[in-house]
DRENDREN-526532 format. One record per residue: x, y negated, z negated of N, C-alpha, C, CB in turn; residue in one letter. Coordinates in pm, whole numbers, padded with zeros to 5 digits, always signed. Last residue first. Glycine has a CB too. Layout:
BEGIN
XYZXYZXYZXYZA;...
***
This chain:
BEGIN
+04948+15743-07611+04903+15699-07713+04797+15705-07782+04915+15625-07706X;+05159+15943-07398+04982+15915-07439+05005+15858-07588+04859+16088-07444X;+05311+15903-07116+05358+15861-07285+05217+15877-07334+05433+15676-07324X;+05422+16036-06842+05328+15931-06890+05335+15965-07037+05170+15936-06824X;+05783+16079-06710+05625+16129-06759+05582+15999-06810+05610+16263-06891X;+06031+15894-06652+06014+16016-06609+05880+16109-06631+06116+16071-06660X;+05944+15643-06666+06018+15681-06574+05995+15878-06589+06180+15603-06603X;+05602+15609-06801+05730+15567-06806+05840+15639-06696+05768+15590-06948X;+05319+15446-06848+05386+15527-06753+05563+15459-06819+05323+15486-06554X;+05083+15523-07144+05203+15393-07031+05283+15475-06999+05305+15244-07102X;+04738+15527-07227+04837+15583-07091+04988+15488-07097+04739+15543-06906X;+04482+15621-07390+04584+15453-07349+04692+15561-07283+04672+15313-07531X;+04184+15766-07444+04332+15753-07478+04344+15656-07384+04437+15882-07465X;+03879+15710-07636+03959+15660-07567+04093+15694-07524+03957+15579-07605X;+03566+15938-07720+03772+15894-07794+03797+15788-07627+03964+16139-07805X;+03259+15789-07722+03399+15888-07663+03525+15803-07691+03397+15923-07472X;+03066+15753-07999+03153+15687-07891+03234+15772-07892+03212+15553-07904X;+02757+15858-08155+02901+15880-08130+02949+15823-08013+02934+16015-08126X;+02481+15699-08332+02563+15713-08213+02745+15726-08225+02520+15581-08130X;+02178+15829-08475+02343+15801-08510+02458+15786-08368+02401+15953-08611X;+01923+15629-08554+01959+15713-08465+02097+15750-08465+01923+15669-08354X;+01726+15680-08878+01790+15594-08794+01907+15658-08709+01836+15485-08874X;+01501+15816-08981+01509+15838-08889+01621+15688-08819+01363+15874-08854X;+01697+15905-09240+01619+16062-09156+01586+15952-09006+01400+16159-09271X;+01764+15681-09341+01876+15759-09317+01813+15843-09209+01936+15837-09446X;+01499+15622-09433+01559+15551-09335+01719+15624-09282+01569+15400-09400X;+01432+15818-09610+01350+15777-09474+01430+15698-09391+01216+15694-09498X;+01612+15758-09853+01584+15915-09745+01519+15863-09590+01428+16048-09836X;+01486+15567-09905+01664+15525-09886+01660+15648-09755+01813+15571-10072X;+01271+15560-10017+01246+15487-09890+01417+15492-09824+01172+15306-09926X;+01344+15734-10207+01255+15763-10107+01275+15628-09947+01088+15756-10204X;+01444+15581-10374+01552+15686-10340+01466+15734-10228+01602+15806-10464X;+01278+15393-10451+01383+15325-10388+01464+15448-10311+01474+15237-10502X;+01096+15542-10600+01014+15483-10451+01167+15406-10363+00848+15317-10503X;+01228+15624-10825+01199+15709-10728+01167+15672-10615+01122+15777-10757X;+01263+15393-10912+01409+15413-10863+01349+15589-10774+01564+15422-11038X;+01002+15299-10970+01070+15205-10912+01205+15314-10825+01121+15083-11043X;+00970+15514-11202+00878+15488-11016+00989+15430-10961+00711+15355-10988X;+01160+15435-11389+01164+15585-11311+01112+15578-11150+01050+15700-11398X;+01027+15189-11463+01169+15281-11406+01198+15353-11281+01189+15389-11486X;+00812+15253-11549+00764+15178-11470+00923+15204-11357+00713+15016-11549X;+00873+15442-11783+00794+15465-11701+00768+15395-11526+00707+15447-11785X;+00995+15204-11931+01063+15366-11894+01025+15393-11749+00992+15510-11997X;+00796+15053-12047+00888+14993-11929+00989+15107-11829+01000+14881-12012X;+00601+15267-12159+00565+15150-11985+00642+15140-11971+00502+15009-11947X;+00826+15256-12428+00779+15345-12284+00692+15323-12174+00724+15451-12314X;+00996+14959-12391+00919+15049-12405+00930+15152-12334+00824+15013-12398X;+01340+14859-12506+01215+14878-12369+01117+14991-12446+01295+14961-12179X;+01409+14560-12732+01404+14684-12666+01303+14748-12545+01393+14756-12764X;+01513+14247-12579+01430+14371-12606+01400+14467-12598+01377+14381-12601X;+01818+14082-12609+01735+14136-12507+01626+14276-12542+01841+14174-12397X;+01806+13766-12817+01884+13926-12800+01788+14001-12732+01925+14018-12949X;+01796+13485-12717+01756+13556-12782+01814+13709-12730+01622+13523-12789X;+02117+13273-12743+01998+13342-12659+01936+13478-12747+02065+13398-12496X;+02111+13008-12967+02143+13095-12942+02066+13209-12874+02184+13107-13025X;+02074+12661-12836+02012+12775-12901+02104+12907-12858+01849+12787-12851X;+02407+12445-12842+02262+12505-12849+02212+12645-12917+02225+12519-12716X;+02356+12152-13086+02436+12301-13085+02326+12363-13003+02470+12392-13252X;+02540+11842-12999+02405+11935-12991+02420+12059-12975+02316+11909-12888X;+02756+11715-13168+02740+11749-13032+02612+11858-13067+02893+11814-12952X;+02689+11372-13351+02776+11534-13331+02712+11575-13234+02773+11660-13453X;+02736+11087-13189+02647+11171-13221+02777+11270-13253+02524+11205-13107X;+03032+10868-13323+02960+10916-13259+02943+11029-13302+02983+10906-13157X;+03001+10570-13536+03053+10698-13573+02983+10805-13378+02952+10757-13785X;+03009+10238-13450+02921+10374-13485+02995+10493-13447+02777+10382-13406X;+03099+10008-13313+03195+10112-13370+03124+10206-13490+03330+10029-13434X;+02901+09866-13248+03002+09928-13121+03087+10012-13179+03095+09820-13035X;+02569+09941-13387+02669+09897-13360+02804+09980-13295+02683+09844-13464X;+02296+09786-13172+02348+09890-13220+02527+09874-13250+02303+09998-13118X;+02046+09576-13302+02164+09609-13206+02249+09709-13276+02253+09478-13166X;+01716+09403-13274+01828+09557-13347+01977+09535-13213+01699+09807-13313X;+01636+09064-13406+01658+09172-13296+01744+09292-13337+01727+09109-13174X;+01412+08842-13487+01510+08955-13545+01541+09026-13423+01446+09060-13664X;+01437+08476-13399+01375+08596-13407+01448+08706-13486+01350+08636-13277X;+01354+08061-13334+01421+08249-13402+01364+08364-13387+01427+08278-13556X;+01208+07895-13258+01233+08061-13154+01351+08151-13187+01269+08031-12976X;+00997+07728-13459+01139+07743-13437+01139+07912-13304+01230+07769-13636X;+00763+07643-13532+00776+07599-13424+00941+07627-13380+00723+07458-13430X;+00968+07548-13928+00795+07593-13844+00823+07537-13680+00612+07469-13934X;+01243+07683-13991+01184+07604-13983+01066+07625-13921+01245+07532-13950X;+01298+08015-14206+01286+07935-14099+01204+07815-14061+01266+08003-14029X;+01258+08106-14467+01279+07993-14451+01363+07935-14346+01310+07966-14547X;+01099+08328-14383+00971+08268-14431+01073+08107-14468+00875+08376-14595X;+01322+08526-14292+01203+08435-14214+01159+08308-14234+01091+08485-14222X;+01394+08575-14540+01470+08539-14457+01404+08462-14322+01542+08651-14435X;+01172+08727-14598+01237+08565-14706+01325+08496-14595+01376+08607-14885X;+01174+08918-14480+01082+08825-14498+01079+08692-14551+01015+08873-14550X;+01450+09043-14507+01452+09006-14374+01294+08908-14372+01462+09161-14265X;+01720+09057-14731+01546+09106-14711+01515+08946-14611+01417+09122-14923X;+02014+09273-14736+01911+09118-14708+01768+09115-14719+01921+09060-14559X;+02141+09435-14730+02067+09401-14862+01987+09282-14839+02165+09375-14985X;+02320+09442-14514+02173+09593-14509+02110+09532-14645+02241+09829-14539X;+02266+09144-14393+02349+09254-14480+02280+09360-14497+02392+09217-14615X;+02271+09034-14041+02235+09073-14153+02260+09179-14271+02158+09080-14125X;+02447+08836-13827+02415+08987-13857+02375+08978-13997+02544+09097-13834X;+02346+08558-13668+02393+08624-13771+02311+08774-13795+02383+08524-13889X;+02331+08295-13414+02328+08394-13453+02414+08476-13559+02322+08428-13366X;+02286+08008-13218+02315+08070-13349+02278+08204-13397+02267+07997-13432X;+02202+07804-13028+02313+07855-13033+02334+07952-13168+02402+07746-13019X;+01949+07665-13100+02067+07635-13183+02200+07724-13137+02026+07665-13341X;+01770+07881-12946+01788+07694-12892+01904+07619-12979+01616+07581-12933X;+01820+08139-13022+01870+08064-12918+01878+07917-12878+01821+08107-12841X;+01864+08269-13302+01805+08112-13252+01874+08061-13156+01806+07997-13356X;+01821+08576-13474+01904+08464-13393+01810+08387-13328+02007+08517-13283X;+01976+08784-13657+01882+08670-13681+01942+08554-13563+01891+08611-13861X;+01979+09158-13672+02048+09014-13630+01966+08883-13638+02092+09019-13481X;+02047+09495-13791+01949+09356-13815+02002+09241-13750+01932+09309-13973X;+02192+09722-13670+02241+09631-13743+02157+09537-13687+02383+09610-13744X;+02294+10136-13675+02255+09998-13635+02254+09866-13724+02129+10011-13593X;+02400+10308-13753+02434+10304-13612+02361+10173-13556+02386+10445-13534X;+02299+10359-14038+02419+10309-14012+02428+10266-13864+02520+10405-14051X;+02087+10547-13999+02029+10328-14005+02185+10301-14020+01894+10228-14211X;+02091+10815-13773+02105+10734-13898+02099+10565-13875+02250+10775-13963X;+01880+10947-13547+01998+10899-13557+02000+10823-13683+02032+10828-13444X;+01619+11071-13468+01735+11125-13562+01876+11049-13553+01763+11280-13525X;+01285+10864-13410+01443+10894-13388+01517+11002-13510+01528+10732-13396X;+01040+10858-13404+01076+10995-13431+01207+10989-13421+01019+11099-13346X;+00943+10548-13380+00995+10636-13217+01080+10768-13302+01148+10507-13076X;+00953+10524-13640+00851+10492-13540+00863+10578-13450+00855+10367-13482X;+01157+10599-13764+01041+10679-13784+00917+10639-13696+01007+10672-13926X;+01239+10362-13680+01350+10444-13666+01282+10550-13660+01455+10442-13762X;+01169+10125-13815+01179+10141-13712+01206+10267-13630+01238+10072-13703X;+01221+10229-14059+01090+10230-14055+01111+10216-13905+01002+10123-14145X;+01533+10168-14078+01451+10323-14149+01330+10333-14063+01389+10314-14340X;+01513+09885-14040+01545+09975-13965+01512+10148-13985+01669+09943-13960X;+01379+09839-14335+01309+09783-14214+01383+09891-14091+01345+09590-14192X;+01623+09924-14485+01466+09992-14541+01389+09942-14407+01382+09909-14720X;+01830+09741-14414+01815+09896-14414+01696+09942-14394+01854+09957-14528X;+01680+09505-14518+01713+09535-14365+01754+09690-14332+01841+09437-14319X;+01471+09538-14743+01594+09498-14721+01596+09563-14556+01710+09558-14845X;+01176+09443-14943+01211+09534-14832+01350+09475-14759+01080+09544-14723X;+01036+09295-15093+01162+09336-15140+01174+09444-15035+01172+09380-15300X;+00813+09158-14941+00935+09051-14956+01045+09139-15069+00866+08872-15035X;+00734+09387-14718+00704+09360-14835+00799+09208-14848+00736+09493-14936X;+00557+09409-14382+00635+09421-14441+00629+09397-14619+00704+09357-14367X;+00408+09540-14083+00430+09461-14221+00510+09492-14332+00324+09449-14280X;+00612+09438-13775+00566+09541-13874+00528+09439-14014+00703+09670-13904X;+00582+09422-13432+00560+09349-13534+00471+09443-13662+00487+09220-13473X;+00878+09497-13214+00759+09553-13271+00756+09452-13373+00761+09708-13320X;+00911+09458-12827+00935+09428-12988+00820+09462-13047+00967+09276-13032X;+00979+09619-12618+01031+09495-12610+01029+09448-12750+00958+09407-12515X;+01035+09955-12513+00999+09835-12581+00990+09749-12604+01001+09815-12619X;+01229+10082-12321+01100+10067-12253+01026+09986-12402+01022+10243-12189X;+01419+10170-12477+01441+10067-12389+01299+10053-12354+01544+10094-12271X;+01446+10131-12832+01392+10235-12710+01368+10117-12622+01238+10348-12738X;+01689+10023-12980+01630+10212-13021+01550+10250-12914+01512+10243-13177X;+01686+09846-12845+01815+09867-12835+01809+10049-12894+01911+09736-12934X;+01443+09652-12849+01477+09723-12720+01602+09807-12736+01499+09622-12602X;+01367+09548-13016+01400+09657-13072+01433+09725-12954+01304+09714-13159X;+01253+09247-13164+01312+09313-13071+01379+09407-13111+01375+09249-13003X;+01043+09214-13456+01155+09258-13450+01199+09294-13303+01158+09359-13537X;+00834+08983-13635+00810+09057-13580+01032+09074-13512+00653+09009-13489X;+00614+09092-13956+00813+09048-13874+00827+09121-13771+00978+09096-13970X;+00394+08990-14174+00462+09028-14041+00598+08986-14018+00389+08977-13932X;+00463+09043-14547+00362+08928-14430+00466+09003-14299+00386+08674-14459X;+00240+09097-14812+00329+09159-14761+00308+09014-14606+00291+09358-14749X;+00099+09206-15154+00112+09130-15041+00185+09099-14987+00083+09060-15037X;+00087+09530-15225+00109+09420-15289+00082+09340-15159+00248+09408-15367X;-00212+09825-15288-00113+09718-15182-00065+09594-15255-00205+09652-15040X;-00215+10129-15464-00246+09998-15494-00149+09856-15378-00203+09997-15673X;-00408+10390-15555-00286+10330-15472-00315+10220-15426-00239+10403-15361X;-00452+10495-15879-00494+10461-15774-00381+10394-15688-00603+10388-15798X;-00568+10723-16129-00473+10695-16087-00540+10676-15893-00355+10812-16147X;-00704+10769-16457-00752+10746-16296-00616+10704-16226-00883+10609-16272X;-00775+10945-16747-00675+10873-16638-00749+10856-16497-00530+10970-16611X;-00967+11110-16892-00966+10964-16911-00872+10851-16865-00966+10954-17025X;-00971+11390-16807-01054+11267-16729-01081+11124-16786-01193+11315-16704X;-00826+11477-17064-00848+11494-16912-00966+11442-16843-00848+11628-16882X;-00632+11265-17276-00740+11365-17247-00762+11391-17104-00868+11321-17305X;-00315+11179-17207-00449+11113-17261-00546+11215-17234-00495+10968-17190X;-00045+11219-17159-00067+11164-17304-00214+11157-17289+00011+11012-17348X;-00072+11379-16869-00109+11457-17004-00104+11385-17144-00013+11574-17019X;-00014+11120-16757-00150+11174-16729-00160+11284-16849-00168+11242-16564X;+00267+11030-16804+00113+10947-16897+00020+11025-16850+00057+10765-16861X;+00415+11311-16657+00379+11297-16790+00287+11166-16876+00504+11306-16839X;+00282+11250-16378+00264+11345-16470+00234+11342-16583+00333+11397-16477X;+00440+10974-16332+00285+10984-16341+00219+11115-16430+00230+10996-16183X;+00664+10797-16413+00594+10964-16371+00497+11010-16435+00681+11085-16390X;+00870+10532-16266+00743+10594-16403+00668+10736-16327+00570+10436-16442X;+00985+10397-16129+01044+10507-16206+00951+10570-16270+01141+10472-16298X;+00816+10216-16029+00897+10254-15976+00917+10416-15950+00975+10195-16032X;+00570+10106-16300+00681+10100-16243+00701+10231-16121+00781+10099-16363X;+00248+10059-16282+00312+10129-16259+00451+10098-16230+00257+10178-16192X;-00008+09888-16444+00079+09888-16309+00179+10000-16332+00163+09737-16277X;-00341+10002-16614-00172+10000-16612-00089+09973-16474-00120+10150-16660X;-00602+09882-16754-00469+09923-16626-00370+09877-16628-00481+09896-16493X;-00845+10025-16966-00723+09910-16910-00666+10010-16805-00581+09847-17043X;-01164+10003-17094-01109+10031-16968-00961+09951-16965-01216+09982-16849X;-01341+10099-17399-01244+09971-17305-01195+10063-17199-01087+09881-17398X;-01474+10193-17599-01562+10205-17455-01452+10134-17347-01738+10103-17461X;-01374+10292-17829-01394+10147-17819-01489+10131-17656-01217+10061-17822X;-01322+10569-17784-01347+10492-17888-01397+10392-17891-01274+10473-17939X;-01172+10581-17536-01332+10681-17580-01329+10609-17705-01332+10894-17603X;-01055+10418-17289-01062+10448-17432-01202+10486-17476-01014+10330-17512X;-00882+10494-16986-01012+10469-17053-01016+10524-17196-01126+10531-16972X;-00675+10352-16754-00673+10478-16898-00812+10403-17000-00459+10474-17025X;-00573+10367-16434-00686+10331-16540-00689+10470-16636-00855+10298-16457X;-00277+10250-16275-00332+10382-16376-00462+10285-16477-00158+10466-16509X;-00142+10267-15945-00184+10205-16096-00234+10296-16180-00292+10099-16097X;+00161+10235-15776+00030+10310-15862+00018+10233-15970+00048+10470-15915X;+00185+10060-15440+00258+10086-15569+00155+10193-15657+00288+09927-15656X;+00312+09951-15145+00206+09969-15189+00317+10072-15364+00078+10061-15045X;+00533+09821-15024+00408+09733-14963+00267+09798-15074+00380+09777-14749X;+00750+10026-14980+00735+09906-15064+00612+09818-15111+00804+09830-15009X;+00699+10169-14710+00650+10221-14870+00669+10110-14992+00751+10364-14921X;+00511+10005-14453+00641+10008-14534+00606+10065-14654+00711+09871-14558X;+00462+10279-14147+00389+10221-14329+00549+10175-14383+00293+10404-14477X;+00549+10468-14051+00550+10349-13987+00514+10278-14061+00492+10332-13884X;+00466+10716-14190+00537+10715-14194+00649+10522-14122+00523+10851-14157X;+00160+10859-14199+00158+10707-14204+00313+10627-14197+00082+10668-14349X;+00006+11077-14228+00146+11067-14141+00154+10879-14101+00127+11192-13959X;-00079+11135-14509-00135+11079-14412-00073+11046-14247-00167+10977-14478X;+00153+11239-14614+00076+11312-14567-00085+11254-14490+00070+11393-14678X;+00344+11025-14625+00388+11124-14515+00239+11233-14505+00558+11219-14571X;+00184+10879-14789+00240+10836-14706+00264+10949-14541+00355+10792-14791X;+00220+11040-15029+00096+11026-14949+00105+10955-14845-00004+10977-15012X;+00484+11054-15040+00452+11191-15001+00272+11128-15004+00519+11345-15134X;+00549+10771-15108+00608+10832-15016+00529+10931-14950+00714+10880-15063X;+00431+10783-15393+00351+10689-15253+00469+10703-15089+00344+10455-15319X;+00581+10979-15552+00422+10995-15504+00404+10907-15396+00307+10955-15619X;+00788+10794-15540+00775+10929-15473+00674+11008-15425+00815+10998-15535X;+00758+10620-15670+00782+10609-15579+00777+10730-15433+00871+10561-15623X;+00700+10774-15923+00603+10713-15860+00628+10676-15740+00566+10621-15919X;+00838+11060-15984+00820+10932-15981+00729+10880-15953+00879+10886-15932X;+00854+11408-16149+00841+11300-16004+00774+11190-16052+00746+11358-15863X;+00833+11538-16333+00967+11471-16361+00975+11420-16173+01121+11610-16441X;+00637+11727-16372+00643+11613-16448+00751+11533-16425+00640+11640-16573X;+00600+11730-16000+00644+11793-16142+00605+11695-16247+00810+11822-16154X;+00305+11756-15803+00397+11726-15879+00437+11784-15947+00391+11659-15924X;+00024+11803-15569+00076+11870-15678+00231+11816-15703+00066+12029-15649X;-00277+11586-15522-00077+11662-15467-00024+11690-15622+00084+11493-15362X;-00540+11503-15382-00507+11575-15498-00377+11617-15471-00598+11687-15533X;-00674+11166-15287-00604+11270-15221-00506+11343-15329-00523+11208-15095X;-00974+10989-15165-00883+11008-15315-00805+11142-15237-00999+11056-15505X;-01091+10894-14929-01133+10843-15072-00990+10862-15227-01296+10960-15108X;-01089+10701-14660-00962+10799-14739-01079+10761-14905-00714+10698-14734X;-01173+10557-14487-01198+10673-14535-01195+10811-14598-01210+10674-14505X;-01007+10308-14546-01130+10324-14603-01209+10454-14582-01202+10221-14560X;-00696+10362-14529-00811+10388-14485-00915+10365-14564-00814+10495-14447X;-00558+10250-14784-00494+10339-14664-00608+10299-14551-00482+10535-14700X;-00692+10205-15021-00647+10091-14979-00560+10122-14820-00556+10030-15107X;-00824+10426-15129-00869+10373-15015-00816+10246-14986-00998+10370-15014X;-00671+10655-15275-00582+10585-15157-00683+10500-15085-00506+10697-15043X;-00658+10777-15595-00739+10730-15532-00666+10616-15364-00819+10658-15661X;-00468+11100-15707-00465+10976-15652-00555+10917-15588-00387+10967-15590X;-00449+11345-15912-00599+11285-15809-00569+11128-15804-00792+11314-15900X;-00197+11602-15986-00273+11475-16013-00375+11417-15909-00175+11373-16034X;-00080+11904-16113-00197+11833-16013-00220+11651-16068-00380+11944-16040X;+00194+12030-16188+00066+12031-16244-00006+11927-16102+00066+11958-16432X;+00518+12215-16309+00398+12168-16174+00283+12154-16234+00365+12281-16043X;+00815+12138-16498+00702+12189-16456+00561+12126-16351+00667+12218-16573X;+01053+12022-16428+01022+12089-16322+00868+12163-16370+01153+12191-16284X;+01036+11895-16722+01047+11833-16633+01055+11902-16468+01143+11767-16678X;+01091+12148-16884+00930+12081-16902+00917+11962-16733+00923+11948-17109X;+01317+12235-16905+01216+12266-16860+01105+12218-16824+01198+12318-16902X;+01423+11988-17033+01484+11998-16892+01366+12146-16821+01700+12045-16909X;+01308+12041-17288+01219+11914-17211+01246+11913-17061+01265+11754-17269X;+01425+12284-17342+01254+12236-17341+01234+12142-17296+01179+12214-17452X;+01677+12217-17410+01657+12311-17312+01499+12271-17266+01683+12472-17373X;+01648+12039-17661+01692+11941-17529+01649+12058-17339+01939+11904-17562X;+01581+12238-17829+01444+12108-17803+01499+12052-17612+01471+11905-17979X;+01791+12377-17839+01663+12412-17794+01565+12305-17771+01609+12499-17879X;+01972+12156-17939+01990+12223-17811+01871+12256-17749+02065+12340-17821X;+01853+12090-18175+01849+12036-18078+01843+12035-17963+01886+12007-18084X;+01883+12377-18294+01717+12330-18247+01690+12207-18112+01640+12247-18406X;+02124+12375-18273+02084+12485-18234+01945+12448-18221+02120+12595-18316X;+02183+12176-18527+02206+12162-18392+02155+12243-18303+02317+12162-18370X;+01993+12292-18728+01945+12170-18662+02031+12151-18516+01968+12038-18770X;+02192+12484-18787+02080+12561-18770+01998+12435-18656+01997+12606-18942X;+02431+12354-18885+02466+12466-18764+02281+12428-18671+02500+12700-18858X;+02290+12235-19136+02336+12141-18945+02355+12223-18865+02488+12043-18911X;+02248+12473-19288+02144+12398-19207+02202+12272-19066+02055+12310-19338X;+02528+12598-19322+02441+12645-19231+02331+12563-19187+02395+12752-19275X;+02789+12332-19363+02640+12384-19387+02607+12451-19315+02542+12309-19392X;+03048+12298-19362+03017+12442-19443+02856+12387-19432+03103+12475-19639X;+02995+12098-19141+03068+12196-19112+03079+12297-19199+03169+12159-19085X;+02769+11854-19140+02877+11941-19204+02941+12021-19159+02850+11999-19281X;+02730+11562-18932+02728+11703-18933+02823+11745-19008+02736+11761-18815X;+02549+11264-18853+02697+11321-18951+02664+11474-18975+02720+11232-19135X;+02320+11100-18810+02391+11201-18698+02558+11262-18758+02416+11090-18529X;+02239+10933-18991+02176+11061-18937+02236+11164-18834+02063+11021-18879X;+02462+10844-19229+02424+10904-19127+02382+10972-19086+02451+10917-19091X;+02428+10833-19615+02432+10911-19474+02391+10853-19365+02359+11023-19470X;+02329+10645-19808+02440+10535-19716+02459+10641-19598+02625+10483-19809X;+02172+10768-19954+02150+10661-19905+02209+10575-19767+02166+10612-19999X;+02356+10944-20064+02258+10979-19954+02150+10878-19895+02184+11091-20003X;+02696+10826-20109+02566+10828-20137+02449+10868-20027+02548+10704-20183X;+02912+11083-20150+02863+11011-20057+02771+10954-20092+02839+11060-19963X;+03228+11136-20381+03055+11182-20359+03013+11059-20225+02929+11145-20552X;+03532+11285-20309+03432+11147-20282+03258+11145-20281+03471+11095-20130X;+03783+11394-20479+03686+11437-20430+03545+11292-20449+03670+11591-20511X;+04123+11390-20409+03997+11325-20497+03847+11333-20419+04033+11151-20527X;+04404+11514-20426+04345+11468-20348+04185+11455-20448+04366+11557-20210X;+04757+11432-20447+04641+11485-20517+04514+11437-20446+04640+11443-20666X;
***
């Protein structure tokens, strides 16, 4: 026998769905729609006004169009590349955000995570009460032998961040000299010739820290080396030849002359070159009773 259980509506779950209600049908179906709306909302395009004079000082501010659903990291990439600053560590610089309160007259700033998208805090606040600026952390030199990506180099000294990993440093090397070869084919090394000592570095290492507890007056250094069991290049496809053009009429034209002035000069020389006939020869062998003509 089965016994029918009142629930208290106190004690519901918000997320407990009937199955004879039309209204949960109706709420799930909104959800959906709400959830369709935001995966829209996140490819939508709008403008933001980044301030960059920490780039150049004659850089004042630079306008790039986004989705709502681009990062921050991403923004200081793509001003990066559009300054063609690409030799830049992108770690080294971050966004901030001034959000100005019309009420109270206050000014705050915001640091910026990573992950954070800029888009969407720029539409929580009225329009011109965001500022958004590009912002350097503090960073220190390394310097790197690199003769092994281009021989005619001897070493480059880049700045760097202290969360920049040995991957992320070869990357940057790598965009220096326009290379296309991947940061797998190579490998960070830390070495101290006067100790005899040397170590390959983990692509997770971060190569400033790693410095910064070298002893002072020491002739460590970083050097690239490539490694011996790298995948080899794929083979360079070439171009496919372009398909031969149709001819005009000039080119028709130009033809025709050509093979008339060739059939002419062919006539002339046939008409006056001299033709010489040679007299037949016969050969004779005597034999006993008549001569034999061959």
């Amino acid at each position: 026998m089965l016994k029918h259980v009142a629930v208290s509506p106190h004690r519901a779950r918000a997320d407990s769905v009937s199955l004879a209600s039309s209204a949960s049908c109706c709420s799930l179906g909104s959800l959906e729609h709400r959830h369709d709306s935001v995966t829209n909302l996140s490819h939508r395009t709008t403008t933001i006004k980044v301030f960059a004079r920490c780039l150049r000082p004659d850089i004042e501010y630079k306008t790039l169009s986004v989705t709502w659903g681009t990062r921050a990291r991403e923004v200081v990439s793509t001003l990066l590349g559009k300054f063609r600053m690409r030799h830049r560590d992108p770690r080294l610089f971050y966004l901030s955000m001034e959000v100005r309160v019309r009420a109270a007259g206050l000014r705050t700033t915001l640091v910026l995570d990573d992950d954070a998208r800029p888009a969407a805090l720029q539409a929580c606040h009225p329009k011109g009460y965001s500022k958004f600026s590009l912002q350097m952390r503090p960073g220190g030199l390394v310097k790197i032998y690199d003769s092994a990506l281009m021989s005619s180099s001897q070493y480059k000294c880049l700045l760097t961040s202290e969360r920049t990993t040995a991957d992320e440093l070869l990357a940057i090397l790598l965009h220096c000299y326009d290379s296309t070869e991947g940061v797998e084919r190579f490998s960070l090394y830390e070495v101290c010739p006067s100790q005899e000592y040397e170590r390959k570095l983990h692509p997770d290492d971060l190569p400033l820290l790693v410095q910064r507890a070298w002893p002072p007056d020491t002739d460590c250094h970083f050097r690239v080396r490539r490694n011996p069991r790298a995948p080899p290049l794929p083979p360079r496809a070439l171009p496919a030849p372009a398909p031969p053009a149709e001819p005009t009429q000039e080119d028709e034209e130009t033809s025709r002359a050509l093979s008339a002035l060739s059939l002419e000069a062919e006539g002339e020389r046939r008409r006056y070159t001299p033709v010489y006939k040679f007299p037949s020869i016969s050969y004779c062998k005597e034999t006993k009773n008549d001569y034999l003509y061959i």
